[in-house]
C-alpha positions as CSV (number, residue, x, y, z in Angstrom):
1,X,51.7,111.8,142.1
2,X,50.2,115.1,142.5
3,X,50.0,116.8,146.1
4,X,47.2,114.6,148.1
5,X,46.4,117.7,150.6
6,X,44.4,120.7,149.6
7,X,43.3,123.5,151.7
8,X,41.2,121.5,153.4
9,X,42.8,118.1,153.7
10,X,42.7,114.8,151.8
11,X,39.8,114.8,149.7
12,X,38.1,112.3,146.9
13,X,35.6,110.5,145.8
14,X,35.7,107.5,148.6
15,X,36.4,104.3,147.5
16,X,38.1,105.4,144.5
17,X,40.5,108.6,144.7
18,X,40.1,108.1,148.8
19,X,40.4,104.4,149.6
20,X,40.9,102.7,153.0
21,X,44.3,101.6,151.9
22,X,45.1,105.3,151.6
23,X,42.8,106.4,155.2
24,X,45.3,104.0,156.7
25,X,48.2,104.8,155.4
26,X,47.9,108.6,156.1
27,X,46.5,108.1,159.8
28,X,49.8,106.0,160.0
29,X,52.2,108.1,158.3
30,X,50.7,111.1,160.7
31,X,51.1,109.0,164.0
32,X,55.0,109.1,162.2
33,X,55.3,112.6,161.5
34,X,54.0,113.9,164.8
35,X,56.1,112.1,166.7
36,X,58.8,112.6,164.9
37,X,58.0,116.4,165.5
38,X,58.0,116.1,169.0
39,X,54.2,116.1,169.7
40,X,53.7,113.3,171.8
41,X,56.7,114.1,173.8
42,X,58.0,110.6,175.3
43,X,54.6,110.0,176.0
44,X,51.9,107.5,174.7
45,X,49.6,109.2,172.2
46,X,46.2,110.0,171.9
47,X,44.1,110.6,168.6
48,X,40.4,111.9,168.9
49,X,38.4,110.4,165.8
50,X,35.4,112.3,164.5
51,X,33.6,111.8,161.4
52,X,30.3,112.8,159.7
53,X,27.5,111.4,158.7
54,X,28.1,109.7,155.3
55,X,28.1,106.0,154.4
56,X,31.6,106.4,153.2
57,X,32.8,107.6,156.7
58,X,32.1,104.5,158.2
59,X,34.1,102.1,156.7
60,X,36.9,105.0,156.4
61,X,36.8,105.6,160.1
62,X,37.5,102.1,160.6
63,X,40.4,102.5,158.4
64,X,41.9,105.2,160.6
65,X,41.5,103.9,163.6
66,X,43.2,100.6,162.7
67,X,46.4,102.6,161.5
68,X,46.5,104.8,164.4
69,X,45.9,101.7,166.8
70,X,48.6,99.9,164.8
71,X,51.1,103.2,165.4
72,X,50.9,102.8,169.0
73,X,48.4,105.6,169.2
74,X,45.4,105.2,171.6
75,X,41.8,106.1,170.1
76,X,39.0,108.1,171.4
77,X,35.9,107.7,168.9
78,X,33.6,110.2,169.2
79,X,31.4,109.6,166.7
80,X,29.3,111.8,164.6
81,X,30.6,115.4,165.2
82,X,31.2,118.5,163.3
83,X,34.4,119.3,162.5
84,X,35.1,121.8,164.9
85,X,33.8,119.4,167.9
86,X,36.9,117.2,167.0
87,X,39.1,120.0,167.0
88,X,37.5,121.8,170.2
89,X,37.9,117.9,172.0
90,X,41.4,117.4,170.8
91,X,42.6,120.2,172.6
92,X,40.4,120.0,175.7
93,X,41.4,116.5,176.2
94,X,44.7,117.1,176.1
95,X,45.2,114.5,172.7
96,X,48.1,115.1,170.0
97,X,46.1,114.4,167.2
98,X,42.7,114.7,165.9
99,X,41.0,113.1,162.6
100,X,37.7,114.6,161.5
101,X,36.7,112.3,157.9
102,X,34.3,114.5,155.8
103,X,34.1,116.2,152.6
104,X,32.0,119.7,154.1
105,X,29.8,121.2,151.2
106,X,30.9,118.4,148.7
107,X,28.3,116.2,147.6
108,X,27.9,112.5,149.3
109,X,30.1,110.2,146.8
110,X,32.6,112.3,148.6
111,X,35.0,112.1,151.8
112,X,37.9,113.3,153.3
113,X,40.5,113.3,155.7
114,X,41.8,116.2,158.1
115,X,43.8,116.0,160.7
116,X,44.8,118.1,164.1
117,X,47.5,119.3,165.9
118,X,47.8,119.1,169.7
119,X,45.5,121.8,170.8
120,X,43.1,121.0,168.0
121,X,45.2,123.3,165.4
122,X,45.0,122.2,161.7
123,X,48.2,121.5,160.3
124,X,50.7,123.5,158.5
125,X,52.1,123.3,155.2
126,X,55.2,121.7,156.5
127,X,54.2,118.8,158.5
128,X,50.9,117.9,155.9
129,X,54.0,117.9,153.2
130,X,56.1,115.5,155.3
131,X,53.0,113.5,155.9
132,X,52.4,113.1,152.4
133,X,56.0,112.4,151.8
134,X,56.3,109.6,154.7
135,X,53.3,108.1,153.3
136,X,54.4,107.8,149.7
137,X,57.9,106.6,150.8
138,X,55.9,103.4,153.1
139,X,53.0,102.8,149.8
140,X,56.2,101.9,147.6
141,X,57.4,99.5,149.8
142,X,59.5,101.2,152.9
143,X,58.2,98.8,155.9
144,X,57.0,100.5,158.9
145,X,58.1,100.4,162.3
146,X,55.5,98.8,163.8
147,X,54.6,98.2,167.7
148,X,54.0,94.9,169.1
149,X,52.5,93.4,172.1
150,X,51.1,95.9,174.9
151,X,52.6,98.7,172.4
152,X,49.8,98.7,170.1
153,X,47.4,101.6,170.4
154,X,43.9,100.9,172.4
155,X,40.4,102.0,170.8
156,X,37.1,103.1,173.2
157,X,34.3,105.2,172.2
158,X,33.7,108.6,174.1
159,X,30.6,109.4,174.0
160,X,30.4,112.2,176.4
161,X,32.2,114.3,173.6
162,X,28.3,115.5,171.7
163,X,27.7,116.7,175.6
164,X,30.8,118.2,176.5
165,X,31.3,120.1,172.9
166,X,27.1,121.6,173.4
167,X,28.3,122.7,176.7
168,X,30.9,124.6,175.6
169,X,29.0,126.5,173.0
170,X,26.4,127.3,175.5
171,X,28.7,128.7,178.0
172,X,30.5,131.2,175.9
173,X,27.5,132.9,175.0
174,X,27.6,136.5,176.2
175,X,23.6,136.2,177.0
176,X,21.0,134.2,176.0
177,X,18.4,133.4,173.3
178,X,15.2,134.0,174.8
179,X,12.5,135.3,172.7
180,X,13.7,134.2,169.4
181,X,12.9,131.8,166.9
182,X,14.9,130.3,164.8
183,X,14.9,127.7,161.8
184,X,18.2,125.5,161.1
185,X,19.1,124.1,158.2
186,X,21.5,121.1,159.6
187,X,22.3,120.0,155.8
188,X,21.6,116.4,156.9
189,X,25.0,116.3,158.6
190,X,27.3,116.2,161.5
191,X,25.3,118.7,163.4
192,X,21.9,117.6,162.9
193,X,21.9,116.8,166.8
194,X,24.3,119.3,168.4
195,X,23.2,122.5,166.7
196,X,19.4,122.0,167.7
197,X,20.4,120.7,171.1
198,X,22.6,124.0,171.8
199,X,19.9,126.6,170.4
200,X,17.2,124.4,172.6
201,X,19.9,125.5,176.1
202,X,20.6,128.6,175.2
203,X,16.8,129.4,175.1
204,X,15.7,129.6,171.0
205,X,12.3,128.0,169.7
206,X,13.6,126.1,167.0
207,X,12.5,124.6,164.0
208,X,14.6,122.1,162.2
209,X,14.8,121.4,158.6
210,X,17.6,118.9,156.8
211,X,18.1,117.7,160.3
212,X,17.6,113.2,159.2
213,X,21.0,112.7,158.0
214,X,20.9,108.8,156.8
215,X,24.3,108.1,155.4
216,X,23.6,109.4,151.8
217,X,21.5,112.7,152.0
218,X,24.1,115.0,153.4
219,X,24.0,118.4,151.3
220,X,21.7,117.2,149.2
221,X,19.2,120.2,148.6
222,X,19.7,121.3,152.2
223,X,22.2,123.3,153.7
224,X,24.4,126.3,152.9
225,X,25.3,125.8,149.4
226,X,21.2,125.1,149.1
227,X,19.0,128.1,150.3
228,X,16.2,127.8,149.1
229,X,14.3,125.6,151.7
230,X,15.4,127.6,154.4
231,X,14.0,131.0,153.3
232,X,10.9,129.4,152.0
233,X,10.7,127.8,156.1
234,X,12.1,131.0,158.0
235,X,8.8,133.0,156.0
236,X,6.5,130.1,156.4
237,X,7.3,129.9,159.9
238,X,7.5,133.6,160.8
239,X,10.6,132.8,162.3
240,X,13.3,135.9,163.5
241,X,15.5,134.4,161.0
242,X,17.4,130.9,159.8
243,X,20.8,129.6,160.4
244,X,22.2,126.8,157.8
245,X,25.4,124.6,158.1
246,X,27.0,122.4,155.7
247,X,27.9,118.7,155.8
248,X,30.1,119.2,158.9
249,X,29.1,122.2,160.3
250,X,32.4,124.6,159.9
251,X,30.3,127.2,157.9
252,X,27.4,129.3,159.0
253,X,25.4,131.5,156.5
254,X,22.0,132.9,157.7
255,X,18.9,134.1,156.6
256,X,16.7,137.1,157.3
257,X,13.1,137.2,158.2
258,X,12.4,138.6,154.9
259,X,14.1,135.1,153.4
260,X,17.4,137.3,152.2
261,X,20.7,135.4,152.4
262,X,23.2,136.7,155.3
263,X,26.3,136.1,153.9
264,X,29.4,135.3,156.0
265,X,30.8,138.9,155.1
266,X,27.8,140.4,156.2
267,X,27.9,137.9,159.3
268,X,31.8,138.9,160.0
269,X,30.0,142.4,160.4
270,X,28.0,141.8,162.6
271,X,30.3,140.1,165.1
272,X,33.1,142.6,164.7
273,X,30.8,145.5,165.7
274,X,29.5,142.9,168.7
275,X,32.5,142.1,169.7
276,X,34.5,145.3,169.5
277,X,31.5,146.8,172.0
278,X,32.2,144.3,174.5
279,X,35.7,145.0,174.5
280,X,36.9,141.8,173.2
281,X,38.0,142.3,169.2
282,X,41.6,142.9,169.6
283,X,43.3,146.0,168.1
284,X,39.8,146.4,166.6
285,X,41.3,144.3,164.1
286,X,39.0,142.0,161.6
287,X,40.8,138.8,159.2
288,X,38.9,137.9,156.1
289,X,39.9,137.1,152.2
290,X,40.6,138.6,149.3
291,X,37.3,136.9,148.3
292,X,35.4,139.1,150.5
293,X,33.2,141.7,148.5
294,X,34.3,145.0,148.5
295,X,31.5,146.4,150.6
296,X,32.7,144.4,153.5
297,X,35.9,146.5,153.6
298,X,34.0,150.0,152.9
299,X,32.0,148.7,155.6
300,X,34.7,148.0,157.9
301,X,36.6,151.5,157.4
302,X,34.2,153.5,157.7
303,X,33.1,151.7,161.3
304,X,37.0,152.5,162.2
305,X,37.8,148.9,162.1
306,X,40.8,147.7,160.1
307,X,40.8,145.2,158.0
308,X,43.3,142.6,157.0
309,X,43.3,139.8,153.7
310,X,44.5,136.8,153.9
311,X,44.6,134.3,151.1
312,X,41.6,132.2,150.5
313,X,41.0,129.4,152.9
314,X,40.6,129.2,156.5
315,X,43.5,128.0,157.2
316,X,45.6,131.3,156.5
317,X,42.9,133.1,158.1
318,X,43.7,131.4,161.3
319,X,47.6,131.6,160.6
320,X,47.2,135.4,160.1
321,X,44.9,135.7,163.5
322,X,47.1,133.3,165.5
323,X,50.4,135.3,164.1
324,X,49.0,138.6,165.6
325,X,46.5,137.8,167.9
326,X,43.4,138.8,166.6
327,X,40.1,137.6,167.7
328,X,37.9,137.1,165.0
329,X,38.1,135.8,160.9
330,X,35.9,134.5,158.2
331,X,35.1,134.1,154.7
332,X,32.6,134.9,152.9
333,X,31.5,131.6,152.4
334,X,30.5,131.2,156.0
335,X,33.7,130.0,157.7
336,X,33.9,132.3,160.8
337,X,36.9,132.0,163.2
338,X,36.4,133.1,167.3
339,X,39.9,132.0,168.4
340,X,39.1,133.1,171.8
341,X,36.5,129.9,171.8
342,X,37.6,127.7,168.7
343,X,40.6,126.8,167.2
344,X,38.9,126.6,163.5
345,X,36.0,127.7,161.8
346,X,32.7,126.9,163.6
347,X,29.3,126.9,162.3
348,X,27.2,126.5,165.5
349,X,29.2,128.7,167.5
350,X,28.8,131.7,165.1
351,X,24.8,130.9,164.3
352,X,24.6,131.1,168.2
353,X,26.8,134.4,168.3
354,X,24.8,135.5,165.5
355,X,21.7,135.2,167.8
356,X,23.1,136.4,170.7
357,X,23.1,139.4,169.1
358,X,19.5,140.2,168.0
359,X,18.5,139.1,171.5
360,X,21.1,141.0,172.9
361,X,20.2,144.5,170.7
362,X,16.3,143.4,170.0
363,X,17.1,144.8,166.4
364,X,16.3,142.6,163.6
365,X,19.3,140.2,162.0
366,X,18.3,142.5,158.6
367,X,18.6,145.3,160.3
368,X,22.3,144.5,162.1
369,X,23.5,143.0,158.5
370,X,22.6,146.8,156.6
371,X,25.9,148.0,157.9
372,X,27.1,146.6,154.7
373,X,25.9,146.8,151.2
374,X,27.2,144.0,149.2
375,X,28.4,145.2,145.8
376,X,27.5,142.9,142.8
377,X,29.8,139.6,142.8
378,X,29.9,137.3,140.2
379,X,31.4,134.0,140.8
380,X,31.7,131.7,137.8
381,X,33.0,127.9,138.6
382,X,35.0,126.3,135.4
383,X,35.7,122.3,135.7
384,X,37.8,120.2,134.0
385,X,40.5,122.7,133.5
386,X,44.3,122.7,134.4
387,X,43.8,124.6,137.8
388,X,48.1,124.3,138.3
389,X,48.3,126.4,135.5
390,X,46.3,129.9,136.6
391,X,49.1,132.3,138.0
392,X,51.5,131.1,134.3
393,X,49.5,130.7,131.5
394,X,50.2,134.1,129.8
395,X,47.0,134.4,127.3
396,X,45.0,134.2,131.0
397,X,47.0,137.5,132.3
398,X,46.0,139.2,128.9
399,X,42.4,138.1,129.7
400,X,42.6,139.0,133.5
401,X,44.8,142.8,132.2
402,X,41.6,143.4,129.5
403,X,39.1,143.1,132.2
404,X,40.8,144.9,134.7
405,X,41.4,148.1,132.2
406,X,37.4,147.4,131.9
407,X,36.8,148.1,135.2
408,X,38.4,150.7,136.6
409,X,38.4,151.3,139.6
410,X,35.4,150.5,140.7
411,X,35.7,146.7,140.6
412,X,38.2,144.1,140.5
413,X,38.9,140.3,139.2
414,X,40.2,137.3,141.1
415,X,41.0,134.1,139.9
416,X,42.5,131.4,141.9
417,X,42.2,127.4,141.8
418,X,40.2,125.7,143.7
419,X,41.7,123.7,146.9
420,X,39.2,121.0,147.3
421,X,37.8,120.7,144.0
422,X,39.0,120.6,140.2
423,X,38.1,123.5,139.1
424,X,38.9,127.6,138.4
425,X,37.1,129.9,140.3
426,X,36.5,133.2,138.3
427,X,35.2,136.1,140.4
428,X,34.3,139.8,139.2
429,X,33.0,142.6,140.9
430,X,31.8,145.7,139.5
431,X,29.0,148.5,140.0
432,X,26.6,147.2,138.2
433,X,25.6,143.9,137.9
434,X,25.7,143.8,134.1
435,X,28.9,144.4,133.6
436,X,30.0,141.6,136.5
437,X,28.4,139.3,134.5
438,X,29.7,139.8,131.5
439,X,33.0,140.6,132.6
440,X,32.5,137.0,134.4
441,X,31.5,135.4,131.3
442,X,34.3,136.0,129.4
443,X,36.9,135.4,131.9
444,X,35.6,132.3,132.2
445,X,35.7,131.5,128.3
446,X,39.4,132.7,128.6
447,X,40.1,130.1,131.2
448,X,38.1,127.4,128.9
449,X,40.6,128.3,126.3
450,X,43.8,128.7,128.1
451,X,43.7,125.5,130.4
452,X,41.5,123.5,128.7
C-alpha cells in the first residue's frame, strides 16, 4: 500500500478510497501515536473535531469520533468550521489533537482527513508516517488496546467555538473596515457563516455569493478555483473589491474592483509591506514557494525584503517560518500563513488583513497589488500519470534540460507531483506568454510519454 498521507492529509473519494472503516482506524491509530509521543502527558486527552460542509463529512465525522471516544480520548465537536478554526480551537483549548475532515478545493465526491498537534500544529513527517504504520499494523489484524468502563473517551458538542474563532479574527485586526465594501465568495463551504459574520464586526458592507452550502455544492462553480462569479459580482456591485475561499477556507485569493484576480503572491505583497511598516515582519523576512512567480521575488528585492523558498505546500512553509521565526508565508495559490495569529494557513484572517489594509491606506486593493508585476505563468495539470516517477525518469530531465536551454535566463520550469491529487503539475515561466505556452505544452507531452 502506497503512502495514505499527502501534503495535506488523508484524502479520497469518500466511501471508496476514504471509508469509515479507514476514518476510524486513523483517528484510532493517532489517539496511539500521540500518546505514545508524549502529547497527552499522563493526562486524559482531548480531540477538537471540525469538519466542512459536505454530505460525506457527516457520516465520516461520526467515524472519528467513535475511534477517538473508543481510544479513551474525550471529544469536543465543533461542527462546521474552516480548517483553521479547528486548528486555532485546538490550541486555545488547550486539546492534544485536532481533526478537521475536508477535501479544500477538491470537488464534493471528495473528503479528507487532517489532523493536529497540541497547539493546533499540523503534523510532521514523522509522526503522520508512524500513524500510518500503526494503522496498517491494527487493519491486518494486530488488536488494539482498548479502554473499558469509565476509560472510554466522552463526546459533547461545543458550540461556542464559530463565536470564539470570529472573535479572534476580529480582535487581531490592526484597525477596522469601515467604509468598504466587499463581496465574498464563501465557495459554499465551511466559512459560509464565519467569514460574513467577521467582515459584518469588523465594519465591511458585504455582499455574499456561494455562501448556501447544502452538503453537495461545495466548490462547485464558486470559490477560488472558480472566479468568474466573483468578478462578474464585485463590478456589478461596485464593490472595493472581492474576497473568495475554498471548501474550507485555508486559502484566500481576491479580486480587484476592476474584476482582476489578486493572486496570493500578489496578496503576500501586500501584507509584507503592511506588516514590515508596523514593525511586526521579522528580520524583514518573507516565506513563500518555489511556485511563486518570479515577479514576486523581483518585487520583494527591490522593496529590501528577503525572500526565502520553501518546497511547495504549506506545511514546509510553516516548518521554515516556525524554524526561524518569521512572521508571515504563503503560496501562490492563496494559502497565507500569520504565525503571530494562526498556526496554519487562514483564509478569513488574510481577506480581513487584506482589507485592513485599503482602509487603513484608503488606496485601492489594485493599486497596493502593482508593487508586483506577475510575469507570464503557465501551469499545465497532467492526470493519470505515474507522479512517483518525476525526479527519475531520465527521458523527463532531457525534456525539462531542452526547455531550460530554451529559456535562458529569463524563465524557468518546475515540475513536481501533486500531493493531494494524481496528477503532474508542469509549470513554465518565460517573458512572453507565447513561448510559456508552448514551452508548457510540450513538457507536458513529455510527461504524457514518460509516465504514462
Amino acid at each position: 500500500m502506497g503512502r495514505l498521507f499527502g501534503t495535506d492529509g488523508v484524502r479520497g473519494v469518500a466511501n471508496a478510497d476514504l471509508t469509515a472503516e479507514m476514518a476510524l482506524g486513523l483517528s484510532v491509530a493517532a489517539a496511539h501515536v500521540l500518546a505514545e509521543a508524549g502529547t497527552f502527558a499522563g493526562h486524559r486527552p482531548t480531540a477538537v473535531v471540525g469538519r466542512d460542509p459536505r454530505a460525506s463529512g457527516e457520516f465520516l465525522e461520526a467515524a472519528v469520533v467513535a475511534g477517538l471516544a473508543s481510544a479513551g480520548v474525550d471529544v469536543l465537536r465543533v461542527g462546521v468550521l474552516p480548517t483553521p478554526a479547528v486548528a486555532y480551537l485546538t490550541g486555545v483549548l488547550g486539546a492534544d489533537l485536532g481533526v478537521m475532515l475536508s477535501a479544500s478545493h477538491n470537488a464534493m465526491p471528495d473528503n479528507g482527513v487532517k489532523f493536529f498537534a497540541r497547539g493546533g500544529h499540523k503534523l510532521a513527517d514523522e509522526l503522520e508516517d508512524k500513524i500510518e504504520s500503526v494503522y496498517d499494523e491494527h487493519r491486518t489484524g494486530a488488536p488494539w488496546d482498548r479502554p473499558t468502563g469509565s476509560g472510554v473517551g466522552r463526546v459533547r458538542s461545543y458550540d461556542e467555538g464559530f463565536d470564539r474563532y470570529v472573535a479572534h479574527l476580529v480582535a487581531v485586526l490592526p484597525n477596522r473596515l469601515d467604509g468598504l465594501k466587499i463581496v465574498l465568495d464563501e465557495a459554499h463551504g465551511a466559512a459560509a457563516r464565519v467569514s460574513p459574520e467577521a467582515f459584518t464586526r469588523a465594519g465591511a458592507e458585504i455582499v455574499t455569493i456561494g455562501a448556501s452550502p447544502d452538503g453537495l455544492n461545495i466548490n462547485d462553480g464558486y470559490g477560488s478555483t472558480h472566479l468568474d462569479k466573483l468578478k462578474a459580482a464585485v463590478v456589478e456591485q461596485g464593490a472595493d473589491f472581492g474576497i473568495a475561499h475554498d471548501g474550507d477556507a485555508d486559502r484566500c485569493l481576491a479580486v480587484d474592483h476592476t474584476g482582476e484576480e489578486i493572486d496570493g503572491d500578489q496578496i503576500l505583497a501586500v501584507l509584507a509591506l503592511a506588516m514590515r511598516e508596523r514593525g511586526v515582519l521579522r528580520s524583514d523576512t518573507v516565506v513563500a514557494t518555489v511556485m511563486s512567480n518570479l515577479g514576486f521575488k523581483l518585487a520583494m528585492e527591490r522593496e529590501g525584503i528577503r525572500l526565502v523558498q520553501a518546497a511547495v505546500g504549506d506545511r514546509y512553509v510553516l516548518e521554515e517560518m516556525k524554524q526561524h521565526g518569521y512572521a508571515l508565508g504563503g503560496e501562490q495559490s492563496g494559502h497565507v500563513i500569520i504565525l503571530d495569529h494562526a498556526t496554519t494557513g487562514d483564509g478569513t484572517l488574510t481577506g480581513l488583513m487584506l482589507a485592513a489594509r485599503v482602509a487603513q491606506t484608503g488606496r485601492s486593493l489594485r493599486e497596493l497589488a502593482s508593487v508586483m508585476e506577475r510575469l507570464p505563468q503557465v501551469l499545465v495539470n497532467v492526470p493519470d500519470v505515474d507522479k512517483s516517477r518525476v525526479s527519475s525518469s531520465a527521458e523527463l530531465a532531457a525534456a525539462v534540460d531542452e526547455a531550460e536551454r530554451e529559456l535562458g535566463t529569463t524563465g524557468r520550469v518546475l515540475l513536481r507531483p501533486s500531493g493531494t491529487e494524481p496528477l503532474v503539475r508542469v509549470m513554465v515561466e518565460a517573458a512572453d506568454i507565447e513561448q510559456a505556452r508552448a514551452v508548457a505544452g510540450r513538457l507536458a507531452d513529455a510527461v504524457k510519454s514518460a509516465l504514462g
